[in-house]
C-alpha positions as CSV (number, residue, x, y, z in Angstrom):
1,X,-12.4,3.8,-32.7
2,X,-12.7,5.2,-29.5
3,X,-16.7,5.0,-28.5
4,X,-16.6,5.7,-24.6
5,X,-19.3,7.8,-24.0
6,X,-17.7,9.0,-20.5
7,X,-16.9,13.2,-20.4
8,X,-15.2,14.9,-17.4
9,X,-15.0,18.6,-18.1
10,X,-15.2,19.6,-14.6
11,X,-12.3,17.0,-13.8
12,X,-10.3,18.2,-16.1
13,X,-10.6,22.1,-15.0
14,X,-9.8,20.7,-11.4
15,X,-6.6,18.6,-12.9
16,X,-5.2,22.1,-14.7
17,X,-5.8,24.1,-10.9
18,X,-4.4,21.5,-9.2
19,X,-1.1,20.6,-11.8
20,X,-0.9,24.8,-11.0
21,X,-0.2,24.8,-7.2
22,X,0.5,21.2,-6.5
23,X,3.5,20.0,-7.6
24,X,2.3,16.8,-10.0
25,X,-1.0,18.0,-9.6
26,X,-1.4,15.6,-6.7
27,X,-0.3,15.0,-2.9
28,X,0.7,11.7,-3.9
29,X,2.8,10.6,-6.7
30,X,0.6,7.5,-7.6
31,X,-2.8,9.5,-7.6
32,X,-1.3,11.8,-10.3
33,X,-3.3,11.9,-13.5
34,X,-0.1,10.2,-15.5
35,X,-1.1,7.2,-13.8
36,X,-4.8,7.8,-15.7
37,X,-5.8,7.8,-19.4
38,X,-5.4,11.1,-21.1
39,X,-8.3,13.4,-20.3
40,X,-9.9,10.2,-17.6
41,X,-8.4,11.0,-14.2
42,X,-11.7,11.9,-11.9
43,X,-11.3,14.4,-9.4
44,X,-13.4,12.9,-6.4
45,X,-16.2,15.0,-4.8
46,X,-17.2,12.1,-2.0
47,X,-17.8,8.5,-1.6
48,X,-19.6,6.5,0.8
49,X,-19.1,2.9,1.0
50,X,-17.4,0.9,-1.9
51,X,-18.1,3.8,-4.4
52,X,-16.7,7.5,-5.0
53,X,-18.9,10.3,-7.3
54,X,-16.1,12.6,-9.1
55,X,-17.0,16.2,-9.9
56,X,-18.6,15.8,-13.2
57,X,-21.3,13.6,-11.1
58,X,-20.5,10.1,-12.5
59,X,-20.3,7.2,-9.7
60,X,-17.5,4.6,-9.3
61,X,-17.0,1.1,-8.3
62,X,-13.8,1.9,-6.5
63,X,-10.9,-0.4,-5.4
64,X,-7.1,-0.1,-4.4
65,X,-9.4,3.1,-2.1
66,X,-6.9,5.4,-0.6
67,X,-4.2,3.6,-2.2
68,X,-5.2,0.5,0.2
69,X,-5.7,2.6,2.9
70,X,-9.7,2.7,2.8
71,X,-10.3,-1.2,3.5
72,X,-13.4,-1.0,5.2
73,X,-15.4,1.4,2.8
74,X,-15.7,5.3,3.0
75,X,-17.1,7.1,6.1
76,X,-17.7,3.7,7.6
77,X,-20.6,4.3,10.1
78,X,-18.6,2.8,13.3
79,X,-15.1,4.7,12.6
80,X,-16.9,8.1,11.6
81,X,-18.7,7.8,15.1
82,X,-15.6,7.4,16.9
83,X,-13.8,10.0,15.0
84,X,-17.1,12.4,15.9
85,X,-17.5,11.4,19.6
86,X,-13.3,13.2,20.0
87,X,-14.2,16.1,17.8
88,X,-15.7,17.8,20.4
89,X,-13.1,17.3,23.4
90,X,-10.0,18.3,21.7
91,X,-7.1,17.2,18.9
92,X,-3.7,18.1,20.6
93,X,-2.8,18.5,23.9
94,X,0.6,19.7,25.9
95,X,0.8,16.2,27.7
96,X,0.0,12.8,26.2
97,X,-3.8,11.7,26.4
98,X,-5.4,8.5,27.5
99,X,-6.6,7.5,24.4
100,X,-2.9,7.3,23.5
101,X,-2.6,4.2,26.1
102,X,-5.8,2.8,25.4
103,X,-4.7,2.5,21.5
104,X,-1.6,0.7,22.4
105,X,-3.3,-1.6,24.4
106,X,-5.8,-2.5,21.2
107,X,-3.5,-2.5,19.2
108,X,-0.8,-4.8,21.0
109,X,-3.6,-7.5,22.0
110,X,-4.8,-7.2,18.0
111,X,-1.2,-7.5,16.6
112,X,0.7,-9.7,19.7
113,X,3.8,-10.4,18.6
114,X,4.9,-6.8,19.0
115,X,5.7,-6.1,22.8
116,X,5.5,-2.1,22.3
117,X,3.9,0.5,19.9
118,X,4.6,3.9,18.7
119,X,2.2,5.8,16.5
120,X,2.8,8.4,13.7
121,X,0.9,10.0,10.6
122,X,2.6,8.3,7.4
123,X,4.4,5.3,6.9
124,X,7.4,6.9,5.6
125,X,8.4,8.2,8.9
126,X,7.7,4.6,10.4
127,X,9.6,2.6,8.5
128,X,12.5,5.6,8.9
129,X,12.4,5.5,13.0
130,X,12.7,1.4,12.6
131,X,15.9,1.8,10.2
132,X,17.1,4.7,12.8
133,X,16.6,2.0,15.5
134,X,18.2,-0.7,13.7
135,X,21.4,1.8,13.3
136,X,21.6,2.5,16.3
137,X,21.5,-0.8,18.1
138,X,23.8,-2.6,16.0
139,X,25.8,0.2,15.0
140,X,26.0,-0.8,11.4
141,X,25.3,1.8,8.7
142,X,24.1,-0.3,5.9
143,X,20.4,-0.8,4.9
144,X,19.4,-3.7,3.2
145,X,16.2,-3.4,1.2
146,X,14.3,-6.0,-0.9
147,X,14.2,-5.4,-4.1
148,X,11.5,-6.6,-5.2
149,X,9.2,-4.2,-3.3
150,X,8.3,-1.1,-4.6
151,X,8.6,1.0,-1.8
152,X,9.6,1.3,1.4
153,X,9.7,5.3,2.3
154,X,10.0,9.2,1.0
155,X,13.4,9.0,3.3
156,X,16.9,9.7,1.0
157,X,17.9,6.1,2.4
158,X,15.3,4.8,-0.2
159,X,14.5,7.3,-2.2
160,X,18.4,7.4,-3.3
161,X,17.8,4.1,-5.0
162,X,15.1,4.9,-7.5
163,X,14.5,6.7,-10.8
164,X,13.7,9.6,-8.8
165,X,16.7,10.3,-7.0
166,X,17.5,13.8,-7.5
167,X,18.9,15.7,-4.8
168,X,19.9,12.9,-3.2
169,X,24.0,12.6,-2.2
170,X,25.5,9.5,-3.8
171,X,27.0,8.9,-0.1
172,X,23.6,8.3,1.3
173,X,22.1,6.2,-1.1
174,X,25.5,3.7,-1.3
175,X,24.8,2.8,2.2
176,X,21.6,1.4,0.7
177,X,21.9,-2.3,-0.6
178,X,19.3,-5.1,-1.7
179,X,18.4,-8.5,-1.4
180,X,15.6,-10.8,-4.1
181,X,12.6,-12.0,-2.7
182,X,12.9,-15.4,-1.7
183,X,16.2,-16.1,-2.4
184,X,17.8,-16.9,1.2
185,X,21.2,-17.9,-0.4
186,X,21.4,-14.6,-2.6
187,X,20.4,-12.7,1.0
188,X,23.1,-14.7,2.8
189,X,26.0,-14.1,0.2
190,X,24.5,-10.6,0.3
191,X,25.3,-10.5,4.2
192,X,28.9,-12.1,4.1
193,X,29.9,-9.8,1.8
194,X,28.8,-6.5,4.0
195,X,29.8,-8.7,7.1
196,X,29.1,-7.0,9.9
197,X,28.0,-3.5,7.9
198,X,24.2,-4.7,7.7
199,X,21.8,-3.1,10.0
200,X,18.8,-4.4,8.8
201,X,16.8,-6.6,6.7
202,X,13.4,-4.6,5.3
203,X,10.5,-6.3,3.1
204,X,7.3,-6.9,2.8
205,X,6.5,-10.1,4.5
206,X,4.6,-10.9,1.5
207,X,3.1,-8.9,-1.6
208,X,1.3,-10.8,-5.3
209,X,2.9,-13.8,-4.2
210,X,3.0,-16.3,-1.4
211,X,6.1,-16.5,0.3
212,X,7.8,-19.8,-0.5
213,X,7.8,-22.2,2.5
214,X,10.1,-21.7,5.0
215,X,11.5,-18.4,3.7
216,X,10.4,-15.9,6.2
217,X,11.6,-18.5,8.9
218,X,15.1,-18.4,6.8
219,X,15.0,-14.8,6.7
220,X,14.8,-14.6,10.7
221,X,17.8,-17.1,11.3
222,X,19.8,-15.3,8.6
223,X,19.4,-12.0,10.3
224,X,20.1,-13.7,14.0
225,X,23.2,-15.2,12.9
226,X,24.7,-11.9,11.6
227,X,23.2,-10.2,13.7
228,X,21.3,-7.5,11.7
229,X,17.4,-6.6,12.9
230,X,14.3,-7.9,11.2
231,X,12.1,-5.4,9.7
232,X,9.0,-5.8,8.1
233,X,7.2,-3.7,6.3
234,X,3.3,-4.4,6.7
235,X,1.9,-0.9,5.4
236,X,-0.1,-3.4,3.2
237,X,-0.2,-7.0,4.7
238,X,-1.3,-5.1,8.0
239,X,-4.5,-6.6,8.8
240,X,-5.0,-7.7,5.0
241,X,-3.2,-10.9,5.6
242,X,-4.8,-11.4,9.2
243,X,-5.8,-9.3,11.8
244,X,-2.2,-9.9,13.4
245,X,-0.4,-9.2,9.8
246,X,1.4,-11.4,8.1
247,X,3.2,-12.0,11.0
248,X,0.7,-13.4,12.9
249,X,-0.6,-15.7,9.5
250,X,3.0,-17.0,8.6
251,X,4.5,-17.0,12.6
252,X,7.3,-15.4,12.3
253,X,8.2,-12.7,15.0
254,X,10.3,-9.5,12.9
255,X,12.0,-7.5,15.2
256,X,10.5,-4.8,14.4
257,X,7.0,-4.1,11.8
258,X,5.6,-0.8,10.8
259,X,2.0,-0.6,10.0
260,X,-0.1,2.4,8.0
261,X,-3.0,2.2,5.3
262,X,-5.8,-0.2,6.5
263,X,-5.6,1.0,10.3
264,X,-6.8,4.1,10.2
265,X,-9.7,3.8,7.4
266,X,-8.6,6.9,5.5
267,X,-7.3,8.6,8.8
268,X,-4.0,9.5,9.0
269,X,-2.0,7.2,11.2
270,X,0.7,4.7,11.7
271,X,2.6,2.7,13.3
272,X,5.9,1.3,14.4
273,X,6.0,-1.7,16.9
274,X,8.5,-4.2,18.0
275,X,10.3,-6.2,20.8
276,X,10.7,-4.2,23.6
277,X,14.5,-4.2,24.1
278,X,15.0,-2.2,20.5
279,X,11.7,0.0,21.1
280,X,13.0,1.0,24.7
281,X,16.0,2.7,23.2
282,X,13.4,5.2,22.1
283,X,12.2,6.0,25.4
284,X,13.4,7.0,29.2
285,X,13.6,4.1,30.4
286,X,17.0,2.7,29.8
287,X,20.7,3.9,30.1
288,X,21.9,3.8,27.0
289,X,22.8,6.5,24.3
290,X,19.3,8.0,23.6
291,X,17.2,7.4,20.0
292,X,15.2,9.5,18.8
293,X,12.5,7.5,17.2
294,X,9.4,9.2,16.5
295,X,8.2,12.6,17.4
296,X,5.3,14.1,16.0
297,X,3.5,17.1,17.2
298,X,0.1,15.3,15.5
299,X,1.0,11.7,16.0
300,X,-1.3,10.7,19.0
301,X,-4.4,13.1,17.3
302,X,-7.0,11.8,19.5
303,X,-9.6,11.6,16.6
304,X,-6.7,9.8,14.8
305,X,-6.2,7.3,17.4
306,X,-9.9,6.7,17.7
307,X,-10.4,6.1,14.2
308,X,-7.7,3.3,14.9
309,X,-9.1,2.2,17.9
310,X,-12.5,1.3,15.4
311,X,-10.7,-0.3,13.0
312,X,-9.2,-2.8,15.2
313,X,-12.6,-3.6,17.0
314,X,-14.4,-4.0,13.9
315,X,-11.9,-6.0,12.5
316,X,-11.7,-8.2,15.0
317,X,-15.9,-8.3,16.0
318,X,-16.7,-8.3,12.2
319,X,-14.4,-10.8,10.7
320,X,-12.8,-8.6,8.0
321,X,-9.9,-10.0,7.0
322,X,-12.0,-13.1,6.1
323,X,-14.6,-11.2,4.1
324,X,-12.2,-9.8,2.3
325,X,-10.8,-12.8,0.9
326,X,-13.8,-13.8,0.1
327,X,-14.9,-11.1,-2.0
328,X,-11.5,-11.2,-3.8
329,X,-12.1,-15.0,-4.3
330,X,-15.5,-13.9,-6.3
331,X,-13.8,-11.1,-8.2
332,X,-10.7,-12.8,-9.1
333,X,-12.6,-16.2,-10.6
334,X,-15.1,-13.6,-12.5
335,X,-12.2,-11.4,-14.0
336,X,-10.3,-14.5,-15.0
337,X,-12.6,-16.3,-16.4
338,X,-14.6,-13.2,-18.1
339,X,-10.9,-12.6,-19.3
340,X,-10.6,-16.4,-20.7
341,X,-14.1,-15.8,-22.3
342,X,-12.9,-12.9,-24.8
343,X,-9.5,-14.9,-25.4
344,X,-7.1,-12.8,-23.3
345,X,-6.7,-15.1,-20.6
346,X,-3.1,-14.9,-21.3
347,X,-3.0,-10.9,-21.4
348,X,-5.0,-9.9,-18.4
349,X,-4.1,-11.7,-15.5
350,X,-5.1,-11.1,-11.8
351,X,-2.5,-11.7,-9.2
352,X,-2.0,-11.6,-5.5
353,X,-3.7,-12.5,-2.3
354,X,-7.4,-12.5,-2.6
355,X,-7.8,-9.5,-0.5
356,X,-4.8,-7.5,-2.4
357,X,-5.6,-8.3,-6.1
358,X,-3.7,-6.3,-8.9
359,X,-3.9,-7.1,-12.6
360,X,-1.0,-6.6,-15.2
361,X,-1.9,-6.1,-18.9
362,X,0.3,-8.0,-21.2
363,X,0.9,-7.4,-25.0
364,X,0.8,-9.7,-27.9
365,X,4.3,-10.7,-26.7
366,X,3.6,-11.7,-23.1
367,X,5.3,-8.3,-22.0
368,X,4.2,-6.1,-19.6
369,X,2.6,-2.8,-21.0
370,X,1.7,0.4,-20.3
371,X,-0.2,1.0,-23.6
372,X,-2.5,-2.2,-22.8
373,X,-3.0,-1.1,-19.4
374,X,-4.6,2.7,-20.4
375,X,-6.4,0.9,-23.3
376,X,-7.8,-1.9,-20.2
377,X,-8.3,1.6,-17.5
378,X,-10.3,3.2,-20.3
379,X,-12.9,0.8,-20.6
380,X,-13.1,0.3,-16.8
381,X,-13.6,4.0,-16.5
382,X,-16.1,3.7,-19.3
383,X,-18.4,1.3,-17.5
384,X,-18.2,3.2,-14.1
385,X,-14.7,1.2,-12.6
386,X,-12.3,3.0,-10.9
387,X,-9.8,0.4,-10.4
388,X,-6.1,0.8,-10.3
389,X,-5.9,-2.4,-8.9
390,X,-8.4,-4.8,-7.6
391,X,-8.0,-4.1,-4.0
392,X,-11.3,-5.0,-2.2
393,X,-12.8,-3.2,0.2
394,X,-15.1,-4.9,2.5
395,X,-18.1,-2.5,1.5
396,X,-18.4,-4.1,-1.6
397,X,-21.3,-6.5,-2.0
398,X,-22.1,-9.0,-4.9
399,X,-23.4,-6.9,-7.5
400,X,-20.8,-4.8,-7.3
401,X,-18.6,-7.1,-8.1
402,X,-21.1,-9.0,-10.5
403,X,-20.9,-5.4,-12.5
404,X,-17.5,-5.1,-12.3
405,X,-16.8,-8.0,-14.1
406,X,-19.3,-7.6,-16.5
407,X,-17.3,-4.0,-17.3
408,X,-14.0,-6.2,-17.4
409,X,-15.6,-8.6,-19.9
410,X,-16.7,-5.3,-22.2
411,X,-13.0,-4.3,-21.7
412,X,-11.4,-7.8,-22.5
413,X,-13.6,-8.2,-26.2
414,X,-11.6,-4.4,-27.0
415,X,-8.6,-6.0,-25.5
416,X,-8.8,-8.9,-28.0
417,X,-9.2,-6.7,-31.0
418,X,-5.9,-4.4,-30.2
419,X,-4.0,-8.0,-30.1
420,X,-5.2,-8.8,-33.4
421,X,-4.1,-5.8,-34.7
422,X,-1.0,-6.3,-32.6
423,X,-1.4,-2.4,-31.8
424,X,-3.2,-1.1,-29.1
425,X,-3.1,2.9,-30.3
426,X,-6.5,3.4,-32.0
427,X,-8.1,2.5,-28.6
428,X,-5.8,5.0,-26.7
429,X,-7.0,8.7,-27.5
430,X,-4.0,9.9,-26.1
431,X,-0.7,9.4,-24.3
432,X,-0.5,6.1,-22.6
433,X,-0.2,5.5,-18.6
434,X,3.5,6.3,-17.2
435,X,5.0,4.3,-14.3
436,X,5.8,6.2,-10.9
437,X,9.2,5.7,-10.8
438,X,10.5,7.6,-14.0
439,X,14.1,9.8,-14.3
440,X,12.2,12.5,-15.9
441,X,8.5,14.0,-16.3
């Protein structure tokens, strides 16, 4: 019943030589081809703008690009310039360079709630140095995480409390604890009971839902009265939310915020900023037991930093964050009702903030489903949609998103026919989509 005419010999040669000498098959868990229909995961030979060409030649709408980190479109003509102008005068030098300074400075006038910046290459290692600091300055060895994010870092004191937690001592991931979204009295029971053990509180400001009024300002007294630090986490809300983060939307000052993805385009940087008092213990400037934060041979890349240095202008000049939304306004209204249309309003449903959509596929029951999901990512892939998610980026442009719905409308009348048959396998052609997080392969 299968009638997809889409073929990817090429990608699937690529998939066996890279599942051969990369562990997964992939440098990052959720671009592994388990996360793709069987026999449909492209292997990407270049994009340019909102859309990617895989090996076999086909072209994709793409969103979620770079798992979120691509927000502004491939080789985007203003970052691509910046990153060429450094090219030629050096990567790496023994002593610090001024485009190191002159990144800060953007970067703390763009995002002003933090008082000082540090930059790395991942966000792992930021949101790492910021539960270091916290450690540190309170002198409290417990971490506690929301648990209702999916992830925070690649670091054991994380790492230890998923699926995936081989190789990881049991001593290191008990000092790991976690808190609901939300729920400030849960968080506050949660903090009397580790009295004074609590380092930190780390979350995502916010993620597919808005956070409910007057949390986040709960969440900041909570952690003041017990005296744990304020992290957030805004690897995604970064710039998504506002050009300030969510920080700067909802106005409430973390004590500390890491940031990743959207600022460097695709280019490999991070961040991790913060009131000064905590940030200092990094530094030389204070005479107190040293930290050692963040130290990165390629941290300050100057090509790196320049990248940055472009996102935050054109962010700022172009009025991203705002035509994001927008385009995830149109999108969202044209999957839902193109979803209502084929009678599976119920069953596909588009979530989130407009500029960080994600869909979940639901089965005859109202339960999540994996099998639903591969049937949905098939047709997608089928009419040229690379979509994971619905993540905008700003290259998009109406008809792009004018044919994407029309592909999720061609999706949702296959959709309706596996719930009528309350099975969704003759649509599959193989083993369904598996979650990230899993105990074994």
């Amino acid at each position: 019943m299968d009638t997809e005419g889409l073929r990817l010999p090429r990608s699937r040669t690529a998939n066996e030589r890279l599942h051969a000498l990369v562990p997964g098959g992939a440098h990052t868990y959720a671009k592994g081809d388990d996360q793709y229909p069987e026999n449909l995961a492209p292997v990407i030979s270049h994009g340019r703008g909102a859309h990617v060409w895989d090996v076999d030649g086909n072209r994709y709408i793409e969103y979620g690009s770079g798992l979120r980190s691509v927000s502004l479109g491939h080789a985007h003509p203003r970052v691509i310039e910046a990153v060429r102008r450094e090219l030629d005068r050096g990567s790496n030098f023994v002593r610090p360079s001024i485009l190191e300074v002159e990144a800060a400075e953007l970067f703390l006038a763009t995002v002003p709630t933090a008082e000082m910046v540090k930059f790395a290459k991942n966000g792992s290692d930021a949101t790492t140095a910021a539960v270091r600091l916290a450690r540190a300055a309170t002198g409290r060895p417990r971490v506690a995480v929301c648990a209702d994010h999916p992830f925070f870092s690649v670091d054991d004191w994380f790492i230890g409390t998923t699926p995936m937690s081989a190789g990881i001592p049991a001593a290191t991931t008990e000092l790991t604890v976690s808190f609901p979204y939300g729920d400030l009295a849960a968080t506050e029971e949660l903090l009397t009971r580790y009295e004074g053990e609590v380092a930190c509180l780390i979350l995502e400001p916010a993620t597919h839902t808005e956070p409910p009024p007057g949390y986040l300002a709960g969440l900041r007294e909570l952690a003041d009265r017990h005296g744990c630090v304020l992290v957030f986490d805004e690897m995604i809300t970064g710039f998504r939310w506002s050009e300030a983060g969510a920080q700067g939307l909802y106005g409430v000052v973390p004590d500390l915020s890491t940031f990743g993805k959207a600022l460097g385009n695709g280019f490999a940087v991070s961040a991790l900023a913060g009131r000064r008092e905590l940030m200092e213990r990094g530094g030389l400037r204070h005479s107190g037991d040293r930290v050692f934060l963040l130290s990165t041979t390629h941290g300050a890349e100057t090509h790196s930093l320049a990248a940055a240095m472009a996102v935050l202008t054109t962010y700022v000049e172009e009025g991203v964050t705002a035509r994001l939304h927008t385009l995830g306004e149109r999108l969202a209204a044209g999957v839902r009702d193109a979803a209502a249309a084929m009678g599976v309003g119920d069953h596909v449903v588009v979530r989130g903030r407009a500029s960080n959509l994600v869909f979940a596929t639901l089965d005859e029951n109202g339960q999540p489903s994996q099998r639903y999901r591969t049937l949905f990512l098939r047709r997608l892939l089928a009419g040229g949609v690379l979509a994971p998610s619905f993540v905008v980026s700003s290259a998009l442009d109406d008809a792009d998103i004018d044919h994407t719905v029309d592909v999720v409308a061609q999706a949702c009348a296959v959709y309706r026919k596996a719930l009528d048959a309350a099975d969704p396998t003759p649509w599959l052609a193989g083993r369904p989509v598996k979650p990230v997080f899993r105990r074994s392969a």
